[in-house]
Steps between C-alpha positions, in 0.01 A plus 500: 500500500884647627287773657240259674786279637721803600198634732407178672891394592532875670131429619663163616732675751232638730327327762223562483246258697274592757710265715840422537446148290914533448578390836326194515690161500443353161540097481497264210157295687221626755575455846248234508509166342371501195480135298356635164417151369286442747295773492168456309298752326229628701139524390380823575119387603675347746601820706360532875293762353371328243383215678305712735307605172383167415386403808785232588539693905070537516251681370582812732860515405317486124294794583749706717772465191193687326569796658773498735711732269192708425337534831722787607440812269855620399639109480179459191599818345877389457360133451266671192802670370701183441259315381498795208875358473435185466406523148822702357772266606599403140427639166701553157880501421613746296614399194852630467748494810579857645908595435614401833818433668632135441596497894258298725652685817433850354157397385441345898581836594280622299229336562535516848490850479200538295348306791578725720416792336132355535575448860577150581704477806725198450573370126714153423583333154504127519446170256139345483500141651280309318429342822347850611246524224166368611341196328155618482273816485309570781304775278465200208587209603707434226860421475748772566807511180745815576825434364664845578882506649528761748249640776521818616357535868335810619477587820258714749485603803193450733603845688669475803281780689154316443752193635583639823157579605292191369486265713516264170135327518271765498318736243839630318616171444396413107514865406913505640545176254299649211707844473738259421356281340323717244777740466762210457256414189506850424808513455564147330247585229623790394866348445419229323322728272822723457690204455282357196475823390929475440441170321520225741201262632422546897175449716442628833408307798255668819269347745229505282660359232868246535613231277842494723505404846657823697738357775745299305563779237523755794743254677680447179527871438662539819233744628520314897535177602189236634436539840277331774172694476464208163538524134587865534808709373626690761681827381801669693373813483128485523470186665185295400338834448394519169380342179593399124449465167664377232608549120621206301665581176779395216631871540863347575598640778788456777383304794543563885653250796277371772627650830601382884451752753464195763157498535480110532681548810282796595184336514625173636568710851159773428164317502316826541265440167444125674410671842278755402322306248147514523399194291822282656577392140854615501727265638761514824664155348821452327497534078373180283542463106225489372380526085893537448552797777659489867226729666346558822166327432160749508162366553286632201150439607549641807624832371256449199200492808661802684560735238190417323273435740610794726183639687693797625684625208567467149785225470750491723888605519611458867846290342589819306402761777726282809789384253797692602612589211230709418631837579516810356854615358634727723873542585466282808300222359774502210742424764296263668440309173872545444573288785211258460675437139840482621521374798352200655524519827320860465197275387397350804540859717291701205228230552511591886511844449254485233217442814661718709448786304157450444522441139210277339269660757303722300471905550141547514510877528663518088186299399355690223262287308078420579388174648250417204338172415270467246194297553190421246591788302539772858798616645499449856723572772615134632482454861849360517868528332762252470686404816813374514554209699800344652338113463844293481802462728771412319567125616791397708 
């Protein structure tokens, strides 16, 4: 046990994520306003998604959610693969606890680092809300019970290459969210197995299979802060360009802060994920509380219609592929996002120079993937790819 404990504290010492999580601002409540006893537990069957699938936006939003994952080849293959996850997200405790360290902050660490030795990009410790646990099944139906204390989040990124030459609605689209997506549950399965394995209960959460709605833990977790493209965690590093999963387990474990790296300012003065929107569902108006959050309001159905019922592409990402924080992490972008973090007056003259640099205009020429659509059964070559429109002026 000495041993064990000696390695981990030296262990301790490095730093040693991906990113420079160290430097952020840590603060005792999100950025955002966050009235927990207001916020209900969500029923799961009553995602956008999910209402698509039983027909509540039209029987051709019902037959487009069919196959809008599947109708591009490489999308279905890493859709197939997580579906194999689905079914290993929980299984038996060991009987006896492992001889670990009683130090929740070594065992973070730990933990963390496991993560990342199965290549998550971003991992944060926080405590499970209860209000963050769905109330219902959408596989079942049934009610959801998890009682764990902590969630670990996982994060992945979408990979910032295929980023800068989508053009975020076209053929690449699902496949960019189901790398992460199935390698997120990769990932999450896999720990929560190690984790029982030591002794302790845990489950893991993926897109084919949550009990735990993803934003609030991420916010929680400190992993970004909301921002205006909706109910979406934006990070500091990788901007809204990734995706999650989760592990909830009794493993106790130290927790993280939530962070401020002034993105509520940020996206008051940017707009770009409102102006480039292709559906118009994200919104150029002020924040609202609503179901116990200050937010800026996003119009579901509408992005539920465009992403599903896409007719040049397979979903649609044009938010993620404008935002500007979405960049790769190069020395210069470090210093950008330095100042973007630090200083506010640096916010409203990034968002200029954001345009004037051309970024959010995709490079064609680094396009590497095949426009493929699958139709009864044949691959054909589609006649047309995602555009991406500039449909909204941002009002005076």
């Amino acid at each position: 046990m000495g041993i064990v404990s000696t390695y981990l504290r030296a262990f301790n010492t490095n730093k040693l994520d991906p990113y420079p999580v160290e430097i952020l601002k840590r603060v005792d409540k999100p950025t955002t306003v966050v009235l927990e006893s207001e916020i209900p537990r969500l029923d799961e069957r009553e995602g956008g998604f999910n209402r698509a699938h039983r027909g509540d936006f039209g029987p051709h939003l019902t037959r487009e959610r069919q196959r809008f994952v599947g109708k591009h080849p490489l999308s279905a293959a890493l859709g197939n693969m997580q579906f194999t996850l689905a079914h290993v997200v929980d299984g038996i405790v060991a009987q006896e606890k492992a001889p670990l360290p009683n130090d929740p902050a070594l065992m973070a660490r730990h933990i963390k680092e496991t993560a990342y030795f199965l290549r998550a990009d971003i991992v944060a410790v926080s405590e499970l809300p209860s209000y963050a646990v769905y109330s219902h099944s959408m596989a079942t139906g049934e009610p959801v019970e998890l009682n764990h204390k902590y969630a670990i989040s996982i994060i992945v990124d979408q990979d910032w290459k295929t980023a800068e030459a989508t053009v975020g609605n076209d053929w690449i689209s699902n496949s960019m969210s189901f790398v992460a997506y199935s390698t997120s549950g990769f990932i999450a399965c896999i720990l929560a197995d190690y984790i029982r394995r030591l002794g302790y209960p845990a489950r893991a959460h993926h897109a084919r299979n949550y009990q735990v709605v993803i934003p609030p833990v991420l916010l929680k977790a400190g992993i970004g802060e909301m921002c205006r493209i909706g109910d979406i965690v934006l990070n500091p590093f990788l901007g809204p360009r990734f995706k999650a999963a989760v592990v909830t387990t009794d493993l106790p474990l130290a927790v993280d802060k939530p962070i401020d790296f002034g993105l509520q300012d940020f996206c008051s003065k940017c707009g770009k994920c409102a102006r480039y929107c292709p559906t118009g569902s994200i919104s150029f108006g002020e924040k609202v509380i609503r179901n116990g959050y200050e937010k800026w309001p996003n119009d579901m159905e509408k992005c539920t219609r465009g992403r599903v019922g896409n007719t040049k592409g397979s979903g649609c990402g044009v938010c993620v592929a404008v935002c500007p924080w979405n960049k790769p992490y190069t020395p210069f972008h470090r210093l950008v996002q330095w100042s973007m973090r630090n200083i506010p007056v640096a916010r409203r003259f990034a968002v200029w120079g954001d345009d004037l640099l051309g970024y959010g205009q995709p490079k064609l020429k680094n396009k590497w993937w095949l426009d493929l659509e699958e139709v009864d059964g044949k691959l054909t070559v589609p006649a047309q790819a995602g555009q991406r429109g500039n449909h909204r002026r941002k009002q005076a």
